[in-house]
C-alpha beads as a LAMMPS data file, in Angstrom:
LAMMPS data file: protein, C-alpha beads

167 atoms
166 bonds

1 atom types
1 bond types

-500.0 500.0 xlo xhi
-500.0 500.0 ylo yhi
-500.0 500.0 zlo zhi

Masses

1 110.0

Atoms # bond

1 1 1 -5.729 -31.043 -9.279
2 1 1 -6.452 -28.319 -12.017
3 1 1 -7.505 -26.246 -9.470
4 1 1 -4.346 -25.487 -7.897
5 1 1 -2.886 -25.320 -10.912
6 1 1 -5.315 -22.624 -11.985
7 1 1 -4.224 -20.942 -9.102
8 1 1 -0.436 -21.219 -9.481
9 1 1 -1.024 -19.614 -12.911
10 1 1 -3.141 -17.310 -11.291
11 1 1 -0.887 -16.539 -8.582
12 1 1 2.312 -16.360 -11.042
13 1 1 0.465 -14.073 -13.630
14 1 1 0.118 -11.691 -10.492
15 1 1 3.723 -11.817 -9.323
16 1 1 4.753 -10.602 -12.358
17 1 1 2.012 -7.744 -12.456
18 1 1 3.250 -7.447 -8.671
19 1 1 6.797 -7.227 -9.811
20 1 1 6.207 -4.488 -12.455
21 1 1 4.442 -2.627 -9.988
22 1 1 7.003 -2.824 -7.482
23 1 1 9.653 -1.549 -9.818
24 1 1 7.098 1.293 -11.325
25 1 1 7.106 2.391 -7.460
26 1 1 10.790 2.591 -7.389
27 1 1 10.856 4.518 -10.461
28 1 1 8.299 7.061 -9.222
29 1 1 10.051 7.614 -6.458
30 1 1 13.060 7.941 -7.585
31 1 1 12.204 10.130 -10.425
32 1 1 10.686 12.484 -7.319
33 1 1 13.470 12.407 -5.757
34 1 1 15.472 13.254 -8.188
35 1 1 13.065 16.450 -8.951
36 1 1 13.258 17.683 -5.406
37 1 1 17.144 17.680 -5.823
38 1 1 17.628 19.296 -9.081
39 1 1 15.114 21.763 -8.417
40 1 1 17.249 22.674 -5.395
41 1 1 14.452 24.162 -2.832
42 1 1 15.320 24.261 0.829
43 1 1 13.692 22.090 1.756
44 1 1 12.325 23.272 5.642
45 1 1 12.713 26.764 5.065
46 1 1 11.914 30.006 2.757
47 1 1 9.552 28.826 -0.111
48 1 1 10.284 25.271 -0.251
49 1 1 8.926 24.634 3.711
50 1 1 5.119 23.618 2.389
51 1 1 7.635 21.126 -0.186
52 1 1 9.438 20.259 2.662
53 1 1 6.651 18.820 4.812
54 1 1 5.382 17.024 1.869
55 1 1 8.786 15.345 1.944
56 1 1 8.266 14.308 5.715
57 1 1 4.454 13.046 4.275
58 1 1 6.129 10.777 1.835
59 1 1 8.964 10.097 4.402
60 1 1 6.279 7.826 5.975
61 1 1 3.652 6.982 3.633
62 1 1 6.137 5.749 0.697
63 1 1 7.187 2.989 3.602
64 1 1 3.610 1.823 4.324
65 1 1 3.035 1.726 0.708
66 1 1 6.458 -0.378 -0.090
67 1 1 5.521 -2.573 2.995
68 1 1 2.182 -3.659 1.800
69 1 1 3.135 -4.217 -2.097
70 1 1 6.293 -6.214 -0.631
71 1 1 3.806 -8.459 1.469
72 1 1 1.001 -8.965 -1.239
73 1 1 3.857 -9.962 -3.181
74 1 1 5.026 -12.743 -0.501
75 1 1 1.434 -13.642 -0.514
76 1 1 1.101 -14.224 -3.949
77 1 1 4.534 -16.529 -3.450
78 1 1 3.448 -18.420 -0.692
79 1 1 0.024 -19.257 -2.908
80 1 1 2.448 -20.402 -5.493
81 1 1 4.280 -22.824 -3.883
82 1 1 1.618 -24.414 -1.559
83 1 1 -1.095 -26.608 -2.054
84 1 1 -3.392 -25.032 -0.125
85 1 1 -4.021 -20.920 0.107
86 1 1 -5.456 -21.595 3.604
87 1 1 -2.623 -21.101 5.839
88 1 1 -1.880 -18.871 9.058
89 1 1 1.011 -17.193 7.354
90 1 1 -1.384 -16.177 5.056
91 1 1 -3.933 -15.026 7.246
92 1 1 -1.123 -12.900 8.847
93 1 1 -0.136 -11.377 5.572
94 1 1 -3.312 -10.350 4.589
95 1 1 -4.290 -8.791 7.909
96 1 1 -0.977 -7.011 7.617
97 1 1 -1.791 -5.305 4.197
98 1 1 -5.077 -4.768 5.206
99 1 1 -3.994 -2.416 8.526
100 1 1 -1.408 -0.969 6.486
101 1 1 -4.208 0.615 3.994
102 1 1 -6.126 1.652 6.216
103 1 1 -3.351 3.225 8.182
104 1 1 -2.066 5.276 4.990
105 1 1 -5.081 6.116 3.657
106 1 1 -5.686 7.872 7.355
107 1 1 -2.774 8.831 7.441
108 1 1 -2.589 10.951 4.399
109 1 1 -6.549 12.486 5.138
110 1 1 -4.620 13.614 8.744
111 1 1 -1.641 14.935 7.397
112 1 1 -3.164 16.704 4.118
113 1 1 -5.983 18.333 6.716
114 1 1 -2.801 19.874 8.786
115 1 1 -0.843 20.725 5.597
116 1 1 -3.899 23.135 4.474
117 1 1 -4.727 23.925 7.483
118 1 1 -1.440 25.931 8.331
119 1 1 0.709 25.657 5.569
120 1 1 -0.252 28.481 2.441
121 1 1 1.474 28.463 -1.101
122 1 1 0.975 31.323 -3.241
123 1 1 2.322 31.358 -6.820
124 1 1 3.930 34.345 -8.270
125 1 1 0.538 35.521 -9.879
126 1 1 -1.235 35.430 -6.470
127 1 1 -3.376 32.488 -6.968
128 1 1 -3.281 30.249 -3.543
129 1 1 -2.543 26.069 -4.260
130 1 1 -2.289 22.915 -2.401
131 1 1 -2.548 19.194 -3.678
132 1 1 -4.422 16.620 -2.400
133 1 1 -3.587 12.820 -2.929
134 1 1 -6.425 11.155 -0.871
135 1 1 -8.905 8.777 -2.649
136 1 1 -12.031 9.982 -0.679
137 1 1 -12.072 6.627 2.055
138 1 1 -11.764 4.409 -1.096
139 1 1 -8.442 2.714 0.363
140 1 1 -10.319 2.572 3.946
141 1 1 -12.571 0.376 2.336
142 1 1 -10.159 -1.384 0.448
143 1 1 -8.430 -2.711 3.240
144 1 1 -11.669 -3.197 5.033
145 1 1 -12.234 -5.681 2.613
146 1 1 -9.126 -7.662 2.883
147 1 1 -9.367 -7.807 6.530
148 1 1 -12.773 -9.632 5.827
149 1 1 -10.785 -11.505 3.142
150 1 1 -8.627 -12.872 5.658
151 1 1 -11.189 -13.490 8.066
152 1 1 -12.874 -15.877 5.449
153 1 1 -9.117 -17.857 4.981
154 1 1 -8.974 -17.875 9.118
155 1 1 -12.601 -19.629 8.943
156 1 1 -11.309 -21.942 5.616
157 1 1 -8.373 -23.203 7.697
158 1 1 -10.895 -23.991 10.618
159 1 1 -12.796 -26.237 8.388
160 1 1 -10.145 -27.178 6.619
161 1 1 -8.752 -28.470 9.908
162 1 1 -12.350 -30.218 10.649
163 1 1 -12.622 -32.243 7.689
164 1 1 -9.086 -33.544 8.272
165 1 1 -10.358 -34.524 11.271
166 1 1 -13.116 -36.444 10.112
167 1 1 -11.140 -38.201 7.537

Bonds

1 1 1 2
2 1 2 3
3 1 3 4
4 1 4 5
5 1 5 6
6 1 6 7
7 1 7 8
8 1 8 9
9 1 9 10
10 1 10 11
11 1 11 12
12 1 12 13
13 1 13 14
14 1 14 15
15 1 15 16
16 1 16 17
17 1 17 18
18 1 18 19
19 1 19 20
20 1 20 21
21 1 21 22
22 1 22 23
23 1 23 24
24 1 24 25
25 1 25 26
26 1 26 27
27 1 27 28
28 1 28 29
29 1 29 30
30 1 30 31
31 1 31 32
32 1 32 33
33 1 33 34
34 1 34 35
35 1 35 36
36 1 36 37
37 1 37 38
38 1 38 39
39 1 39 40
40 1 40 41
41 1 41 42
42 1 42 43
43 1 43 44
44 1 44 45
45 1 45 46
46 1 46 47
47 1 47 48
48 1 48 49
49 1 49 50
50 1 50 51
51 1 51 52
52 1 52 53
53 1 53 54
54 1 54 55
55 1 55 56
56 1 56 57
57 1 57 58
58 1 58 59
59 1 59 60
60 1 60 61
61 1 61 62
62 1 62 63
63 1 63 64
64 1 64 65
65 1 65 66
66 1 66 67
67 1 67 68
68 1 68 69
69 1 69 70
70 1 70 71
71 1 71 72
72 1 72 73
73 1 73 74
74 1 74 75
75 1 75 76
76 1 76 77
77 1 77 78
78 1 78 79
79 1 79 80
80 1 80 81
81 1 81 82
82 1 82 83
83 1 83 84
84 1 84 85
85 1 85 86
86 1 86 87
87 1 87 88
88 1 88 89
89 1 89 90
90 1 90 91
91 1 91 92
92 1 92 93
93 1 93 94
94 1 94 95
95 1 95 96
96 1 96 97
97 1 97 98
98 1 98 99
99 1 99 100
100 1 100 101
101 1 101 102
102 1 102 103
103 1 103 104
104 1 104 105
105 1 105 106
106 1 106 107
107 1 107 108
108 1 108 109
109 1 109 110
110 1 110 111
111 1 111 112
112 1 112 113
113 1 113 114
114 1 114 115
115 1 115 116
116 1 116 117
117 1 117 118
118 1 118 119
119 1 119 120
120 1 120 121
121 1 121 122
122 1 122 123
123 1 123 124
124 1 124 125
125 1 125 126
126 1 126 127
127 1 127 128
128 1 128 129
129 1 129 130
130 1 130 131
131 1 131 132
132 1 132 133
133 1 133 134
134 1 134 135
135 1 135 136
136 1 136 137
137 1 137 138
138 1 138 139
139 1 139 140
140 1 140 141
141 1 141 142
142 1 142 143
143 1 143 144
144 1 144 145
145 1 145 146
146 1 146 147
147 1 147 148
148 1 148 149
149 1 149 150
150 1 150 151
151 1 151 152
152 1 152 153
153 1 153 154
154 1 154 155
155 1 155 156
156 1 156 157
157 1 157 158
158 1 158 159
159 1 159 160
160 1 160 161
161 1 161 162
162 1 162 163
163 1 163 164
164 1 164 165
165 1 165 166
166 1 166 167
């Protein structure tokens, strides 16, 4: 019984971190959003197009990256109130975030490789930028690793399931 207990601390102690990073998200966001509109660049044309198409990067990405914190966070919920972690909800959830980082981690090696490729910002001093936001795979594996994660709950609700059985 102190296990799930242990857990449900666990899992509550991590809702809140969750939570906080949830809003942090909202605030970055926001705060960029703000900058693109005070800062008044046309945004598809003139010398705001290269800041334009990173607005149609983070048109998508921000999305993928919502999506996944909003389903760890229904994870961590559904840990909370159940007995047992080793559900098929779960299983689904954690699939779910794992596709979605691998997805944006792709998804932002793709778009930054087309953005250097044949987009060019020069500053006023004639020095030649870009950004790049990519983490080097390190997401890929990431969410590698939470597939496997949830192919280790799909195998603990199999025997889970067995010894049931048994009993």
């Amino acid at each position: 019984m102190s296990d799930t207990n242990k857990f449900k601390r666990a899992a509550l102690v991590l809702l809140i971190i969750t939570g906080l990073v949830i809003l942090w998200f909202f605030f970055q966001q926001g705060r960029g959003l703000y900058n693109i509109i005070t800062l008044g660049f046309d945004l598809f044309g003139g010398e705001g197009a290269l800041f334009g198409v990173y607005f149609a990067i983070a048109f998508v990405s921000v999305p993928m990256m919502l999506a996944s914190l909003i389903i760890g966070f229904s994870l961590l919920h559904s840990i909370r109130r159940k007995e047992s972690p080793f559900i098929k909800k779960n299983v689904t959830k954690l699939k779910a975030v794992a596709i979605l980082l691998v997805a944006f981690e792709l998804y932002l090696i793709i778009s930054q490789i087309i953005i250097h490729r044949y987009f060019f910002v020069f500053a006023h001093s004639g020095y030649s930028y870009f950004m790049s936001v990519s983490l080097g795979g390190v997401v890929i594996v990431l969410g590698l690793v939470v597939y496997c994660i949830a192919l280790v709950f799909e195998y603990g609700i199999s025997l889970q399931n067995q010894v049931d059985e048994t009993l």
